[in-house]
C-alpha positions as CSV (number, residue, x, y, z in Angstrom):
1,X,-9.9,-18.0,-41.8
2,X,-6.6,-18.3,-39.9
3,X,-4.4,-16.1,-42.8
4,X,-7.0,-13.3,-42.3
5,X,-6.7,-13.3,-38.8
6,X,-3.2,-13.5,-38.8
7,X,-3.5,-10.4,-41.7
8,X,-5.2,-8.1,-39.2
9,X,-3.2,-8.9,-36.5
10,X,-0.2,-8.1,-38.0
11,X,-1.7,-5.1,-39.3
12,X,-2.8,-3.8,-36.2
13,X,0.4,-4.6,-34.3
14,X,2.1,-1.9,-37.5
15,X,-0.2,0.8,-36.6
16,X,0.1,0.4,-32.8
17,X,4.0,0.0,-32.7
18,X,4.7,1.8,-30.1
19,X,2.5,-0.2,-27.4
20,X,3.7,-3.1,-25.8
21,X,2.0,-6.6,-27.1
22,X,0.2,-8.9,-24.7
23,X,-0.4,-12.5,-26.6
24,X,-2.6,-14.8,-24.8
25,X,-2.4,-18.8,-26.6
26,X,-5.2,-20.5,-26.0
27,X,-8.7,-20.3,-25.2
28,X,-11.2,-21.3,-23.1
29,X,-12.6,-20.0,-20.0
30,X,-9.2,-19.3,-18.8
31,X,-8.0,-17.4,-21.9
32,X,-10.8,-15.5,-22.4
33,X,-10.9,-14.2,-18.7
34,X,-7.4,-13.4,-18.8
35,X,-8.2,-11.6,-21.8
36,X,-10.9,-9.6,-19.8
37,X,-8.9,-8.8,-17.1
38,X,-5.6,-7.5,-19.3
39,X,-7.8,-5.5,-21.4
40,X,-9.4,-3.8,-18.7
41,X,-6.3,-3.3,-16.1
42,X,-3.6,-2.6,-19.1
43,X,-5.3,-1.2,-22.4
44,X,-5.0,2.3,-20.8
45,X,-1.7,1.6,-20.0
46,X,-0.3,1.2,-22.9
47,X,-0.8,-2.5,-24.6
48,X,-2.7,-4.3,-26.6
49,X,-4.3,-7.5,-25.9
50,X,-4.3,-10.7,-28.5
51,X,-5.7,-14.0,-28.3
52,X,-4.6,-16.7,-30.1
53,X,-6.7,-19.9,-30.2
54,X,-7.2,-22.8,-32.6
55,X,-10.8,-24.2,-33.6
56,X,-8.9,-27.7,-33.7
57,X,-8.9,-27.7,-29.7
58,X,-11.8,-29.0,-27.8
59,X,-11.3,-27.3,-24.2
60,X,-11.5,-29.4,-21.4
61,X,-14.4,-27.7,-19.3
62,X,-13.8,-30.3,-16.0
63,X,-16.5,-28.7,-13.7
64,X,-19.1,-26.0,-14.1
65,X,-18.7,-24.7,-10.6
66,X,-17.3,-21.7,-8.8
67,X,-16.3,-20.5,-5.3
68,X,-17.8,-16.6,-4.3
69,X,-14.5,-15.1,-5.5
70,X,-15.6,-15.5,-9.4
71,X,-18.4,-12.2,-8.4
72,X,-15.3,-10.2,-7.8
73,X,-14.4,-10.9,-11.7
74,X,-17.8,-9.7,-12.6
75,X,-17.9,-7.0,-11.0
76,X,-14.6,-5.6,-11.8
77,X,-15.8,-5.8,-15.5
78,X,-19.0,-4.3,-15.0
79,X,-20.8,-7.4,-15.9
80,X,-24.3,-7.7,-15.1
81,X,-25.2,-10.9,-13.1
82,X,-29.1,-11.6,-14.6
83,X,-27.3,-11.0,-17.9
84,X,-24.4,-13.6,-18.0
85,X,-26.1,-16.2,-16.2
86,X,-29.2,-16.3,-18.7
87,X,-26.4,-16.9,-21.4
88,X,-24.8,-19.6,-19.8
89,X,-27.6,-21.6,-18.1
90,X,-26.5,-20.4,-15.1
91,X,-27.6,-21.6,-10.9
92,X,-26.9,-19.7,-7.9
93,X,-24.5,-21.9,-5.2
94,X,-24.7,-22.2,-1.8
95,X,-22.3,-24.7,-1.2
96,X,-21.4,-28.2,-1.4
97,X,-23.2,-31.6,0.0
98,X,-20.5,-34.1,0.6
99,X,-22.9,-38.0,0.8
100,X,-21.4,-41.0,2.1
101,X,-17.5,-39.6,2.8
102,X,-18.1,-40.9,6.0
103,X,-19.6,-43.8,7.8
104,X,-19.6,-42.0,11.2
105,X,-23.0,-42.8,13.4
106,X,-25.0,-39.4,12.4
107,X,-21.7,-38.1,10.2
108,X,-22.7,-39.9,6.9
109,X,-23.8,-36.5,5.1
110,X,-22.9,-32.8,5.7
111,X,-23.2,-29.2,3.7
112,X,-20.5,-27.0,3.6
113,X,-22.0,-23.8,3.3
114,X,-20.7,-20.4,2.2
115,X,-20.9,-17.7,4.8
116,X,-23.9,-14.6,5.5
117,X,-23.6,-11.7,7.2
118,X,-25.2,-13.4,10.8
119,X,-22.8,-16.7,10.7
120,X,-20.0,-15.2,13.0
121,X,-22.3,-15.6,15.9
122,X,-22.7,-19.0,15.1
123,X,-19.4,-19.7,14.3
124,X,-18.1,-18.7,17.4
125,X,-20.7,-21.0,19.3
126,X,-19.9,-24.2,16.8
127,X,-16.4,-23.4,17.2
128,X,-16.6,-23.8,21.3
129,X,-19.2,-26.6,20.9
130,X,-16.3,-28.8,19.1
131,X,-14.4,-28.1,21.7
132,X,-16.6,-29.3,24.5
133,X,-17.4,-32.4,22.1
134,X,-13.6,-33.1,22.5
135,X,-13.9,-32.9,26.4
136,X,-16.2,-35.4,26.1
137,X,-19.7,-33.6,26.6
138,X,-22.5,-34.4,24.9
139,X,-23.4,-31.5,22.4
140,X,-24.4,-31.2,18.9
141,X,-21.4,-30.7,16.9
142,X,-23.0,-31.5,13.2
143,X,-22.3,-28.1,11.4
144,X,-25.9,-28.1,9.3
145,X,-27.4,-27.0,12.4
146,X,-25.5,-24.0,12.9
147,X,-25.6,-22.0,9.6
148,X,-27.7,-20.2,7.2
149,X,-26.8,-21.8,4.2
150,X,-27.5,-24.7,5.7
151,X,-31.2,-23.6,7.0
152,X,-31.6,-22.0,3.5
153,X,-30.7,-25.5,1.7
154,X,-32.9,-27.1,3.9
155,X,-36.0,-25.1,2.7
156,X,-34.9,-25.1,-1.0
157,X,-34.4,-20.8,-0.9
158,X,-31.8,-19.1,-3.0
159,X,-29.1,-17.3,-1.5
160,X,-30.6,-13.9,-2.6
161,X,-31.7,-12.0,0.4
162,X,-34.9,-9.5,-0.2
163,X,-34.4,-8.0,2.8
164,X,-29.9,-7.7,2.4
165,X,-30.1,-4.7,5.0
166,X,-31.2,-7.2,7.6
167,X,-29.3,-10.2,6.3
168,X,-27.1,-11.3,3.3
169,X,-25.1,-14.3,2.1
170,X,-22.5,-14.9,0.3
171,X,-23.1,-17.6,-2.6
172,X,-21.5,-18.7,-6.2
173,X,-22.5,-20.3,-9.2
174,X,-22.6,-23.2,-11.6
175,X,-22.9,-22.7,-15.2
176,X,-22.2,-23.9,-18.5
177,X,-18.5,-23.6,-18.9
178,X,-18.8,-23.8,-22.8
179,X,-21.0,-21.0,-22.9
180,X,-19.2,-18.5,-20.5
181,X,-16.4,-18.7,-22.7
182,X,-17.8,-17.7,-25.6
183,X,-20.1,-14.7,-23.3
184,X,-16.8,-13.8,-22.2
185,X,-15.3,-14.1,-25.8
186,X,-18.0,-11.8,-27.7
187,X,-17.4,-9.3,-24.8
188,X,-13.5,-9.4,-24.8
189,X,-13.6,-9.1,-29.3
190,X,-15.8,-6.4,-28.9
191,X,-13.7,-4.1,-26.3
192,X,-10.8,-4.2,-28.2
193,X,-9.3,-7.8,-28.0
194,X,-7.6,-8.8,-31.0
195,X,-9.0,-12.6,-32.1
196,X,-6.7,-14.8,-33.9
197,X,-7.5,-18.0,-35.1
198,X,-4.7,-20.4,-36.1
199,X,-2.4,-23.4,-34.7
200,X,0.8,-23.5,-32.7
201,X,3.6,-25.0,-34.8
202,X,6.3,-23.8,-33.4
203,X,7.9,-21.6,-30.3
204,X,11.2,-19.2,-31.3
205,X,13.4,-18.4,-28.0
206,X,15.8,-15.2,-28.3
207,X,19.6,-15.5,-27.2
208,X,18.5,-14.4,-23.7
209,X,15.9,-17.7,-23.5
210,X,12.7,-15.8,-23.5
211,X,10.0,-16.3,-25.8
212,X,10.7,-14.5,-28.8
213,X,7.5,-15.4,-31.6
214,X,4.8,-18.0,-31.8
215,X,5.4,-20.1,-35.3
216,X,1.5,-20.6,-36.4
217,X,0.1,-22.8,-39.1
218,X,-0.4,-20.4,-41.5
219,X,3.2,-19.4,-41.7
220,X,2.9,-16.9,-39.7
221,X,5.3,-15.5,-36.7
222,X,3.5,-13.8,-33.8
223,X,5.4,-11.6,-31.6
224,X,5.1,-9.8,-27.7
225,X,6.1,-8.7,-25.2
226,X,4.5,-11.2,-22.8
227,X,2.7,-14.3,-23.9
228,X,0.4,-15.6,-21.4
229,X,0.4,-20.0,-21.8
230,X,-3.4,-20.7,-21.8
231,X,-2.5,-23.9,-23.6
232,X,-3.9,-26.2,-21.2
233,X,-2.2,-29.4,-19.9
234,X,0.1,-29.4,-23.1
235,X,1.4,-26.1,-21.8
236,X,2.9,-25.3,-24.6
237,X,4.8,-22.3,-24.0
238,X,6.1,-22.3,-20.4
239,X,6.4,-26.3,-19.7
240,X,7.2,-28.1,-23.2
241,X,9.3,-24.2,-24.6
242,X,11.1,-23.0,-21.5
243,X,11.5,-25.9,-19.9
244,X,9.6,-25.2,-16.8
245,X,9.3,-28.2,-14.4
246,X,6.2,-29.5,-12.7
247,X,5.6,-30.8,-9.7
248,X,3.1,-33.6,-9.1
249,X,0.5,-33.8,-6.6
250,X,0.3,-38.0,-7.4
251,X,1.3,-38.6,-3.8
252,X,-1.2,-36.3,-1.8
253,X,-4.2,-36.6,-4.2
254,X,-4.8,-39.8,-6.2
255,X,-7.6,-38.4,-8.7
256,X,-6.2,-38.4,-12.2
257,X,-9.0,-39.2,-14.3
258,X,-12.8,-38.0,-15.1
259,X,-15.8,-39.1,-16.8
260,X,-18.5,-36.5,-17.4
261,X,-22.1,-37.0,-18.7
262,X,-25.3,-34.5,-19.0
263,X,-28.7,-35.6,-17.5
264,X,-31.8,-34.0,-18.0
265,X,-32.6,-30.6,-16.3
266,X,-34.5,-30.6,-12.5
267,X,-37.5,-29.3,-12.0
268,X,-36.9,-28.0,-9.2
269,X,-33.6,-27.6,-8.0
270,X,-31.1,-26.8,-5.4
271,X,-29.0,-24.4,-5.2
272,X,-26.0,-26.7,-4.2
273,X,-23.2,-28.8,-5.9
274,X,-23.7,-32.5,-4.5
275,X,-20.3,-34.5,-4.1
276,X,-21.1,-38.1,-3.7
277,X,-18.6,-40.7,-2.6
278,X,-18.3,-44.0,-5.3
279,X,-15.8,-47.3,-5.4
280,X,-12.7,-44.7,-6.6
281,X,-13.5,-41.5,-5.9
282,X,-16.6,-39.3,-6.1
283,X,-19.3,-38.0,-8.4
284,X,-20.8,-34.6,-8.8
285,X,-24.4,-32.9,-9.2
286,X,-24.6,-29.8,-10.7
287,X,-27.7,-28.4,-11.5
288,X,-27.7,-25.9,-14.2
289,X,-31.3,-24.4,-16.1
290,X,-31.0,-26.6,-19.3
291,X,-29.4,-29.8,-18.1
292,X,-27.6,-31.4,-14.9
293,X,-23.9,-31.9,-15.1
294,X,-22.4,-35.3,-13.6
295,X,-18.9,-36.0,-13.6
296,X,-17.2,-39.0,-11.6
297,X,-13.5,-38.1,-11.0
298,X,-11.6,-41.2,-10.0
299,X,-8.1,-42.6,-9.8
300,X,-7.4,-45.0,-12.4
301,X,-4.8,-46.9,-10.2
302,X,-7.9,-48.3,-8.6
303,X,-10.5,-48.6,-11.6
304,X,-10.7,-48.4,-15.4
305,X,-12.5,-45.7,-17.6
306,X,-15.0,-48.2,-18.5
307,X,-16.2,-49.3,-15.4
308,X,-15.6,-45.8,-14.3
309,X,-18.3,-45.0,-16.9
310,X,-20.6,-47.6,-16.1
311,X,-20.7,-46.8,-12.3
312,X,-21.3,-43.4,-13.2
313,X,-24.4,-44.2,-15.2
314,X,-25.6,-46.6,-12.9
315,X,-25.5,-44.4,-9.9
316,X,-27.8,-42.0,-11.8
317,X,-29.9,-44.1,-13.6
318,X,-28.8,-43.5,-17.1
319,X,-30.2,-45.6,-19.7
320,X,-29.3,-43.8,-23.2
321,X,-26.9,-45.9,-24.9
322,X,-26.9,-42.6,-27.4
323,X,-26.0,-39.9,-24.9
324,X,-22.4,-38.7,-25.0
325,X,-19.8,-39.2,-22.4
326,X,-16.2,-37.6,-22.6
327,X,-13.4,-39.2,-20.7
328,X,-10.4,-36.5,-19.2
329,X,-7.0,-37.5,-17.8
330,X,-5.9,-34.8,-15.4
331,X,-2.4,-34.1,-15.1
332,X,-2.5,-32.9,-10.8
333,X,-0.1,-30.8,-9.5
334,X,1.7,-27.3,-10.4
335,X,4.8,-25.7,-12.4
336,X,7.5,-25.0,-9.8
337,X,7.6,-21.3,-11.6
338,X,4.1,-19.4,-13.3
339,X,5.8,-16.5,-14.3
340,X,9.1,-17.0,-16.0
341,X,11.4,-15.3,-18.5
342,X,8.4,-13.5,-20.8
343,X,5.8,-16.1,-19.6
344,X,3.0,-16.5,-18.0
345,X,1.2,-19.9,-17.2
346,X,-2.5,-19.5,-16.2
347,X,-5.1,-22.0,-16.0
348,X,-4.3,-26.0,-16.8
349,X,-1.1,-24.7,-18.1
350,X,0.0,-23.9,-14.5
351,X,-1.4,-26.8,-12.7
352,X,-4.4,-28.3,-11.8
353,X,-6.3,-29.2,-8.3
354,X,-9.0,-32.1,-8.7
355,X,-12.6,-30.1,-9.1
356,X,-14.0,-30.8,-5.6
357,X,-14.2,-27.6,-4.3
358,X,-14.4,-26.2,-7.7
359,X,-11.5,-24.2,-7.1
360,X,-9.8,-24.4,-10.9
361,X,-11.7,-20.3,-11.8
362,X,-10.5,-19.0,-8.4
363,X,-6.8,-20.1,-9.1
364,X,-6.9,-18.2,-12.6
365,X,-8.5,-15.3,-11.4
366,X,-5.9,-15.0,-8.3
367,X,-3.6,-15.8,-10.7
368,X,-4.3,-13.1,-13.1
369,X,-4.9,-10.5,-11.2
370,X,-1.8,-11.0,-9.0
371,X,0.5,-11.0,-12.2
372,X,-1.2,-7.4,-13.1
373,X,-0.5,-6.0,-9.4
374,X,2.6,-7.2,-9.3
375,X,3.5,-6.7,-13.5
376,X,2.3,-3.0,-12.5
377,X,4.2,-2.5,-9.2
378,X,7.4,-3.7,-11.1
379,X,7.0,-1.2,-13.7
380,X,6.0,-3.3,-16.3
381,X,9.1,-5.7,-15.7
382,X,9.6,-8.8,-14.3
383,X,11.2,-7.3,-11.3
384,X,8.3,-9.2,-9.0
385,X,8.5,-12.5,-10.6
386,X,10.2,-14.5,-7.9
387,X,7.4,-12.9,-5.1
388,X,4.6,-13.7,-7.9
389,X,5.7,-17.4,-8.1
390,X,5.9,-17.6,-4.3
391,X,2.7,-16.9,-4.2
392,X,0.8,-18.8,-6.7
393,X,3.0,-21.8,-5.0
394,X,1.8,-21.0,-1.6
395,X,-1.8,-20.7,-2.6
396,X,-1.9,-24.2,-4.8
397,X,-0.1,-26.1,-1.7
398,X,-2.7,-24.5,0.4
399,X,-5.4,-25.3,-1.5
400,X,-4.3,-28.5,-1.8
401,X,-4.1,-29.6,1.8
402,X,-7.6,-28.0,2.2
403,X,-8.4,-30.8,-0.4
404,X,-6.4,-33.8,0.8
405,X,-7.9,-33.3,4.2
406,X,-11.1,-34.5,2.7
407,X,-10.1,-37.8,1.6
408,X,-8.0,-38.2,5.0
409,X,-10.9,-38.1,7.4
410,X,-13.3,-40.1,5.3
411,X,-14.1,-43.4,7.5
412,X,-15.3,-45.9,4.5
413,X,-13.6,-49.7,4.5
414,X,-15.8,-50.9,1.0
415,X,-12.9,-50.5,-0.6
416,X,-9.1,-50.1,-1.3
417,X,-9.0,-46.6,-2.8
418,X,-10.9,-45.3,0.7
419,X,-8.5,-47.3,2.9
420,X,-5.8,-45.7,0.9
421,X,-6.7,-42.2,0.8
422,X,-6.7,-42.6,4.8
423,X,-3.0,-44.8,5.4
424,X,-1.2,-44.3,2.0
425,X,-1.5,-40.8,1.4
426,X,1.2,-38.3,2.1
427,X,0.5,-35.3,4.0
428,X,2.6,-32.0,4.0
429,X,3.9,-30.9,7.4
430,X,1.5,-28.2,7.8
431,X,-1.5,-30.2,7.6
432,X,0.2,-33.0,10.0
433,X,0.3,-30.0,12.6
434,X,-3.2,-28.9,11.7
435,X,-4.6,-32.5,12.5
436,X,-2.9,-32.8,15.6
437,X,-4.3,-29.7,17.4
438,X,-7.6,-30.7,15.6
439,X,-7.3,-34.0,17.4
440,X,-6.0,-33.0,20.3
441,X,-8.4,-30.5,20.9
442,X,-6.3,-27.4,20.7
443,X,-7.2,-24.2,19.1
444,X,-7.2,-25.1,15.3
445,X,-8.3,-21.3,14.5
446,X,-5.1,-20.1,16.0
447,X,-2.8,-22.8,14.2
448,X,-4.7,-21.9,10.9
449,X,-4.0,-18.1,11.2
450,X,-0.2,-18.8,12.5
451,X,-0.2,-21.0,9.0
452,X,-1.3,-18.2,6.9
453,X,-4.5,-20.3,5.2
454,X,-7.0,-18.7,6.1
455,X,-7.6,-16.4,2.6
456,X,-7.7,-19.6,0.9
457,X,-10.5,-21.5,3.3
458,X,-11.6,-19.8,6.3
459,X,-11.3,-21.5,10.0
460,X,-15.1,-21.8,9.7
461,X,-14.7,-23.9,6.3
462,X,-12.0,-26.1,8.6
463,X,-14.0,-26.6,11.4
464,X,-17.2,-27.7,9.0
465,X,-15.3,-30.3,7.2
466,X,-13.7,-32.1,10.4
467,X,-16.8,-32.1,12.3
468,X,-19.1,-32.8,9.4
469,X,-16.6,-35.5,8.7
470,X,-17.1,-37.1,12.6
471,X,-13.6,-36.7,13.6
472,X,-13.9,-36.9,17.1
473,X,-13.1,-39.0,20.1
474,X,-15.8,-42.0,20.9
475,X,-18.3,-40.6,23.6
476,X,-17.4,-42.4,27.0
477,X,-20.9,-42.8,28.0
478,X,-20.5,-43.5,31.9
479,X,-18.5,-39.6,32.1
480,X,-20.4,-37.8,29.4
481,X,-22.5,-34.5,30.5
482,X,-25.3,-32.9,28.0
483,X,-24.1,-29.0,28.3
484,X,-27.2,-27.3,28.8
485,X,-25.6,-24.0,28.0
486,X,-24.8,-25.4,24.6
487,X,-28.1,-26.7,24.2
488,X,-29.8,-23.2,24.9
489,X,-27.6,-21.6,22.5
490,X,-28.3,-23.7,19.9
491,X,-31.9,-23.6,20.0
492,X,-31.2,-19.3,20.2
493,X,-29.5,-20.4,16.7
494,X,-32.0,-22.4,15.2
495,X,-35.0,-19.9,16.2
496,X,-32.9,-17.2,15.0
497,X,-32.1,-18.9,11.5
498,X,-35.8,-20.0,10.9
499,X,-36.5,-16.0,11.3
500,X,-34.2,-14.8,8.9
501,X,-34.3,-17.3,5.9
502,X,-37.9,-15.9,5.1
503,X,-35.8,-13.0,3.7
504,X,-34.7,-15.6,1.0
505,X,-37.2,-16.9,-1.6
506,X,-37.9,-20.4,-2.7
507,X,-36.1,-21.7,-5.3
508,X,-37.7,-22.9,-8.8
């Protein structure tokens, strides 16, 4: 199968000669939407797309969740939403739960929703509520109050609006990552993207130490212009070939390890992702329309995979000794350089952030599409490549502190991971300053925008996660003062969200 493929490729490379070759090695949701994407920014332009993949290669598939940027892919392509998400058992998201991070009186659960076309209001009345909470007053500063999302969760609606003249939210998904793959896949194939099937043997580097050919299996020698490295943590191409170096994230984020297992499909469910603390890390609940996904990502400093496994199974009542259960390292952290010599790293090739806010699509998508801006602004050289790297550095270290800032606030003592997420971890200079306004009571929303975060995770997601998280100073009960301003606007809010989530319908 792999000679034939090979055959054709080298055949149509011969009667396209005079195009420019774009080789993407590897597969998987990654590879195939960087194969979307080239083929439909750069086929008119002049290249032609390849991807290379073995069927030796399970892909990894760590979480089945998105953020709201992934609609932005689809509808780029022209992709219809009711038809991909049929194909690949598909849920609507509204956000995330996050049980039992913290032990705070009244703190012990919060949502963090995704945004709708009325939350600004609210925002900027939660926003000055935390203040007043810092300035001792008594106010309610829980962010599930203040929201749509939230309201909507609440009630079990989807995040489709009937009514999106009045209202609208934003929302994601969860799906089978498996399965949009292969949608992606028959899509890509039949558009014009060449398929190869075969395995990497061997990488050639020309005199001027770029990538010259791809050495396959078959005997074969596969040449481009620009290979993209979809090779996953192997990183075959840009790490293990050129020589790239990574940088580990082992110091801010402990996570390395995972242990996924399916559960039978809800009933009924909700449109949510459900993060739920355990002994070494946390567990997720993903509700898709043929099963639910449950995956405990955990550092292995502080627990084994076995026990890692049985916790897992235990916390959701699983009692088939028959149903399969896949174990993942994860290799945390980034390449100091994603575009280099003739290269491109996208996906786990580049570097990987732990799945808690389901964040691994929207780095290959950014990813992607900032290599074809900037590949196109450069005229098709690598003229941009030190800007592109920049970039993709900035938004992993970004996202990255948005993540490590969940594991810093939690408050739990039951064990010695928690204790050392909150004292052992290390914390990058801009989220030292970030915490310090935070807790002094200072204007966080200024410091974020002075930062340059907010594109990754607005000032609203901030403000949600340290006071859902209870980070603020003990009420002194002899000086407190309710705030009956406060209290009047928040019951504006509530009467005002009750109203408009009867534009949303109930979910199944």
């Amino acid at each position: 199968m792999s000679t034939i493929y090979c055959s054709q490729y080298y055949e149509y490379m011969n009667q396209n000669q005079y195009k420019k070759q774009i080789l993407i090695v590897g597969g998987g949701t990654a590879g195939w939407m960087a194969a979307s994407l080239l083929q439909h920014h750069l086929s008119s332009q002049g290249f032609n797309i390849a991807l290379l993949e073995s069927d030796n290669i399970a892909t990894v598939g760590v979480g089945e969740g998105s953020t709201p940027y992934i609609k932005q892919f689809f509808q780029t392509l022209g992709i219809d939403e009711k038809e991909w998400m049929s194909k690949c058992d598909a849920t609507f998201k509204s956000g995330i739960t996050f049980k039992d991070w913290s032990t705070r009186k009244g703190f012990t659960q919060y949502f963090h929703p995704f945004t709708s076309s009325i939350d600004p209001e609210s925002y900027d009345i939660f926003r000055q509520v935390t203040h007043l909470r810092h300035k001792n007053f008594r106010v309610e500063s829980h962010p599930d109050q203040y929201f749509l999302q939230s309201e909507l969760i609440r009630q079990r609606r989807l995040p489709i609006s009937t009514q999106p003249s009045h209202v609208n939210s934003i929302y994601a998904y969860h799906f089978n990552a498996g399965k949009l793959g292969e949608y992606l896949k028959k899509r890509a194939i039949k558009l014009g993207v060449q398929h190869l099937i075969d395995d990497v043997i061997d990488v050639n580097l020309s005199l001027s130490g770029d990538i010259a050919s791809i050495m396959t299996a078959s005997g074969r020698e596969l040449k481009a212009d620009i290979f993209i490295d979809c090779t996953g943590f192997k990183s075959l191409l840009i790490e293990k070939a050129l020589k790239v170096p990574f940088t580990s994230f082992k110091d801010n984020l402990f996570n390395d390890a995972a242990v996924t297992v399916a559960s039978e499909a809800k009933n009924s469910y909700s449109p949510q992702t459900i993060s739920t603390a355990m002994t070494a890390g946390w567990r997720w609940d993903i509700p898709l329309t043929s099963r639910t996904g449950n995956g405990y990502v955990y550092s292995s400093d502080f627990i084994n995979a076995e026990q890692a496994e049985q916790e897992l199974k235990q916390a959701i009542n699983l009692t088939n000794a028959n149903v399969e259960v896949r174990h993942i390292k994860m290799k945390v952290g980034r390449l100091d350089k994603h575009w280099h010599k003739n290269c491109v790293a996208i996906g786990l090739s580049q570097g990987f952030i732990e799945p808690l806010e389901a964040t691994a699509l929207h780095i290959v998508q950014l990813s992607i599409e900032q290599f074809i801006e900037q590949y196109k602004q450069g005229s098709f050289t690598n003229k941009h490549q030190d800007f592109y790297n920049h970039g993709v550095n900035h938004m992993f270290e970004h996202i990255r502190d948005y993540i490590v800032l969940h594991y810093l606030t939690n408050s739990r003592n039951d064990s010695a991971y928690w204790r050392a997420c909150r004292h052992d971890i290390k914390l990058s200079d801009r989220l030292q300053a970030a915490m310090e306004v935070w807790c002094s009571g200072g204007d966080l929303d200024q410091e974020l925008h002075r930062q340059q975060v907010t594109q990754y995770y607005s000032s609203m997601s901030w403000y949600v996660l340290l006071a859902g998280m209870g980070i603020f100073p003990n009420i002194n009960s002899s000086t407190a003062q309710v705030h009956e301003q406060a209290d009047r606007e928040l019951n504006n809010i509530r009467t005002r969200l009750k109203s408009y989530a009867n534009f949303f319908p109930f979910s199944r």
